[in-house]
LUMROTOR-452845 format. One record per residue (C-alpha): residue in three letters; x, y, z. Coordinates in steps of 0.05 Angstrom, whole numbers, padded with zeros to 5 digits, always signed. Example, Ala and Ser with C-alpha at 12.3 -4.5 7.8 and 13.67 -1.06 7.14 Angstrom:
2
ala+00246-00090+00156ser+00273-00021+00143
***
This chain:
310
unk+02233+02349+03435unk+02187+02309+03403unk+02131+02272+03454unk+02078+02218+03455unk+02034+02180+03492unk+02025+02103+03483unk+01968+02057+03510unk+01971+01982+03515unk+01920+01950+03544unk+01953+01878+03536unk+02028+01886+03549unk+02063+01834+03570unk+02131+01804+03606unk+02168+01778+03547unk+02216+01719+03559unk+02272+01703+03515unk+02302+01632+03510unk+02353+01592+03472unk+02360+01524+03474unk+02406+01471+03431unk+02342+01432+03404unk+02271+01438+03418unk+02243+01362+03443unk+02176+01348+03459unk+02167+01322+03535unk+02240+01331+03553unk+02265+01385+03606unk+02300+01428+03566unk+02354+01469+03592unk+02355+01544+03568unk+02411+01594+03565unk+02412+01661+03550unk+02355+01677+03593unk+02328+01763+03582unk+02263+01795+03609unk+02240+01856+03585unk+02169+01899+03578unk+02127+01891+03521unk+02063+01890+03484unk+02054+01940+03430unk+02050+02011+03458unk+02107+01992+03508unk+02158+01976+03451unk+02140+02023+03411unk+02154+02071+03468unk+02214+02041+03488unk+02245+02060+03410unk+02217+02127+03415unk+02251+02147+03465unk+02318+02110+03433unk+02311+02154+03381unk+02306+02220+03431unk+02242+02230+03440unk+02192+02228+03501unk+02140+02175+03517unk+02094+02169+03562unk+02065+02092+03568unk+01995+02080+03588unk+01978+02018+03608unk+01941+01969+03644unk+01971+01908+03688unk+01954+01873+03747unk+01947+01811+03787unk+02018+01765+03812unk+02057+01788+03750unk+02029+01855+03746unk+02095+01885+03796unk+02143+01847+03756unk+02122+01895+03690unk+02116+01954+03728unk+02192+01938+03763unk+02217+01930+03690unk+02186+01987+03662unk+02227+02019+03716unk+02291+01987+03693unk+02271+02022+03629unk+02268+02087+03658unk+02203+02095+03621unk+02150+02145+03642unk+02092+02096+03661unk+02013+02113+03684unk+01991+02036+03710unk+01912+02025+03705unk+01912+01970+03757unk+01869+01901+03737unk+01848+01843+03775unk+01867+01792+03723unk+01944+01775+03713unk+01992+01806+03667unk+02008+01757+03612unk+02074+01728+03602unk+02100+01716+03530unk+02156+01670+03509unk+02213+01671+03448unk+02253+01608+03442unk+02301+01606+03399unk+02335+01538+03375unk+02401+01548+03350unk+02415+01481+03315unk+02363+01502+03259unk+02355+01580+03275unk+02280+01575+03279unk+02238+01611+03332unk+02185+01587+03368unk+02132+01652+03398unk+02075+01628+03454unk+02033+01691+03465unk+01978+01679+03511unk+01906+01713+03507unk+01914+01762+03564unk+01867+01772+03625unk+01792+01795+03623unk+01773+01861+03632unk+01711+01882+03678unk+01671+01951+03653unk+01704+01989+03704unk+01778+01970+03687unk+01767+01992+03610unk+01723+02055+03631unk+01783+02074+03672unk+01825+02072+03619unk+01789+02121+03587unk+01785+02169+03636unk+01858+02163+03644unk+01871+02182+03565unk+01830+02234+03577unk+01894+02277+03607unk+01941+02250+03554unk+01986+02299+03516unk+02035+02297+03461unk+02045+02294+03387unk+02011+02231+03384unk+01973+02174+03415unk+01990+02115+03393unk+01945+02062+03409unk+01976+01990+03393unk+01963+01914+03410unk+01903+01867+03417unk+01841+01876+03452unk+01831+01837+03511unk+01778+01795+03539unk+01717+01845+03563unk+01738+01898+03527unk+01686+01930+03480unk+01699+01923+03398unk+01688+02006+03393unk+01745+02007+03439unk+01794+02045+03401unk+01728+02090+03365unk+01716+02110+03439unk+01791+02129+03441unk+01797+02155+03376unk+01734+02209+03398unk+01772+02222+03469unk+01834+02245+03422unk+01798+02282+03370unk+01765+02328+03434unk+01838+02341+03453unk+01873+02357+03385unk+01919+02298+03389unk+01926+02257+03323unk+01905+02180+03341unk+01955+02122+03311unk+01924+02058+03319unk+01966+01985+03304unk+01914+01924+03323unk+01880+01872+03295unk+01800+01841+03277unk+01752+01873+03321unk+01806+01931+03347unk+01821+01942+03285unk+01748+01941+03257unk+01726+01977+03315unk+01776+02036+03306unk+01759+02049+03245unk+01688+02049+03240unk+01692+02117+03286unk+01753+02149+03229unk+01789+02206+03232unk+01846+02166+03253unk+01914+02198+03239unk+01945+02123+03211unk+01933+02057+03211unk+01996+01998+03214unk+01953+01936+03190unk+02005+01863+03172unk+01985+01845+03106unk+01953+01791+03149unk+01913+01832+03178unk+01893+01876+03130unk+01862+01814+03082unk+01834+01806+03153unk+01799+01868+03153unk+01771+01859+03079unk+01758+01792+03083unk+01798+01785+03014unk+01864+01745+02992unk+01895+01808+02959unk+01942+01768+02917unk+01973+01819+02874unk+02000+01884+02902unk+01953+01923+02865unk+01900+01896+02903unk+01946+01920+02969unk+01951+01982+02939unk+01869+01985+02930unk+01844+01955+02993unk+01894+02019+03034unk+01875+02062+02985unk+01805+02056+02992unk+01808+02067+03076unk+01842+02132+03064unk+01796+02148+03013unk+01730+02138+03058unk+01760+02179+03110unk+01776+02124+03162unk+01849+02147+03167unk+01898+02194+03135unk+01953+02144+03125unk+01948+02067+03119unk+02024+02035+03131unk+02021+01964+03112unk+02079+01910+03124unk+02090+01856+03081unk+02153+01820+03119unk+02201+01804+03062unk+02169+01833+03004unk+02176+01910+03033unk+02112+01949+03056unk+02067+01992+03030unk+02044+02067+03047unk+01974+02094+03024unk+01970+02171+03026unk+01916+02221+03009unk+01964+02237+02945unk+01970+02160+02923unk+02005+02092+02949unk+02083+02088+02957unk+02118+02016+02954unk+02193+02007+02987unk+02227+01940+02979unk+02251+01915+03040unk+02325+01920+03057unk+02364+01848+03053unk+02401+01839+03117unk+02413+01774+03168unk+02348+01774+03205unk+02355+01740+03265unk+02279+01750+03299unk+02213+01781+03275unk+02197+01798+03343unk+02189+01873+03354unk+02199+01895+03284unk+02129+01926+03270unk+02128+01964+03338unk+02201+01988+03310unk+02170+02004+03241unk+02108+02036+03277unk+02158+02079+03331unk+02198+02098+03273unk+02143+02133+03231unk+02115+02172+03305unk+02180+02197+03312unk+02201+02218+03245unk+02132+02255+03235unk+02132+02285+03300unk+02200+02326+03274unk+02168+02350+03224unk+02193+02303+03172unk+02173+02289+03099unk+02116+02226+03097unk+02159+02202+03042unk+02217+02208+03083unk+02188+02184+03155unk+02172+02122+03104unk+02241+02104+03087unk+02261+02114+03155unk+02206+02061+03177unk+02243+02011+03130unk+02300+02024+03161unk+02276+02013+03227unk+02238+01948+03201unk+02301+01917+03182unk+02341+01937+03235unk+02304+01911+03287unk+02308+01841+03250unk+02380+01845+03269unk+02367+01838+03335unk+02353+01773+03373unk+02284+01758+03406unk+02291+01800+03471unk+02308+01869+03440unk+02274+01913+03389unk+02309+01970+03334unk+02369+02003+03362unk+02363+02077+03342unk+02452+02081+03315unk+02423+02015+03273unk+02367+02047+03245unk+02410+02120+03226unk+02467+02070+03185unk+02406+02037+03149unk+02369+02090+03129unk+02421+02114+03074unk+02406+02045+03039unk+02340+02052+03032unk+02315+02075+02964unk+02263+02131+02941unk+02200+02097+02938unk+02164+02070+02864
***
């Protein structure tokens, strides 16, 4: 059965709400009201193991709010190693205003690491087993910008292929060590990363290409929202459209995407196949509204639609 390990050093408690119309000062009433675990490695973990595989989540939490993740990690019968902080667990919130459809996201910052908190993190990978480690989500406070380098060595010492999905300095910091397995940059953050507009999709195409080329990681996965993504492989770049359906949040959908591509790889899968199945996954996590992520029967029905890529 395929088997990971995920690390998240930010996860979060994510809080969904509806309300009829979003008012500035005004109590607002909500309905609808859903809790669940998250920050990247956690949901991508949590559609892993949808799909059928195995997932162990590493991650750090502490402080007042720190219990309530663990207790609804444990509602999602995941398999969970907790490095314990001092600072509290952030809380993110969804609202979703039904008379125009629009969705408003608050994601706070996170809490500030001490040396010791982020070396033990370390020394906790440093027993993890699996296919993969996937290694997703924003760098908090404190935390050093070689972060995900130092991870990426700890993972190259044990055989396990590294799969990294951050941002600016995690991103940067990931890889300037290479050897990484693949990369899931937004387009955002990507033109982040270069520090170029990369109007055209050729210049997509170039700016992926050219990370694989130097060695920094095998694949480079890029989402582009509406306009598809992208996949940059040792043999060339692949572009698939995205599929039309009735999105009803972007919340999740790259953790789907990214939890899609682990598990299709990790049986053994085609990388031109494991990328359809990513769009797939992409799409149907859209479906879903703010509090959930892919559902893995949603994904299988997709996947059909989705066409050979140009």
């Amino acid at each position: 059965m395929p088997s990971i390990s995920t690390l998240t050093l930010n996860p979060t408690i994510d809080v969904a709400y509806e309300v009829g119309q979003v008012y500035h000062t005004r109590k607002m009433r909500t309905e609808a009201e859903f809790y669940s675990p998250g920050g990247g490695g956690i949901n991508v973990a949590r559609v892993f193991v949808r799909l059928g595989g195995n997932a162990r989540s590493y991650y750090a939490s502490g402080g007042a709010t720190g219990p309530a993740l663990d207790g609804l990690l444990d509602l999602h019968q995941l398999v969970r190693n907790r490095i314990p902080i001092q600072g509290h667990t952030r809380v993110s919130s969804a609202v979703l205003e039904r008379e125009t459809g629009k969705e408003y996201r608050f994601v706070p910052q996170g809490p500030s690491f001490t040396s010791a908190e982020w070396q033990a993190c370390l020394e906790q990978l440093a027993q993890a087993k699996g296919d993969f480690l996937v290694a997703s989500g924003s760098l908090p406070p404190g935390v050093p910008e070689d972060f995900y380098g130092r991870v990426a060595t700890i993972m190259a010492t044990r055989g396990i292929p590294m799969v990294l999905d951050s941002s600016g300095p995690g991103l940067k910091g990931g890889l300037a060590e290479g050897g990484l397995f693949l990369i899931k940059p937004s387009i955002g953050e990507l033109r982040q990363f270069v520090g170029e507009d990369l109007a055209a999709i050729e210049d997509v195409s170039e700016a992926a290409m050219a990370i694989v080329r130097a060695g920094q990681s095998r694949y480079v996965a890029v989402t582009m929202g509406h306009e598809g993504a992208l996949l940059a492989t040792p043999d060339g770049a692949q572009i698939l459209p995205a599929l039309e359906v009735d999105a009803k949040s972007a919340v999740g959908a790259g953790d789907s995407f990214l939890a899609a591509m682990v598990f299709a790889l990790s049986c053994s899968w085609s990388i031109t196949d494991a990328f359809r199945f990513v769009v797939a996954a992409g799409a149907a996590a859209v479906l879903n509204p703010g509090h959930d992520l892919a559902q893995a029967e949603e994904i299988r029905r997709l996947y059909p639609q989705v066409p050979q890529p140009a």
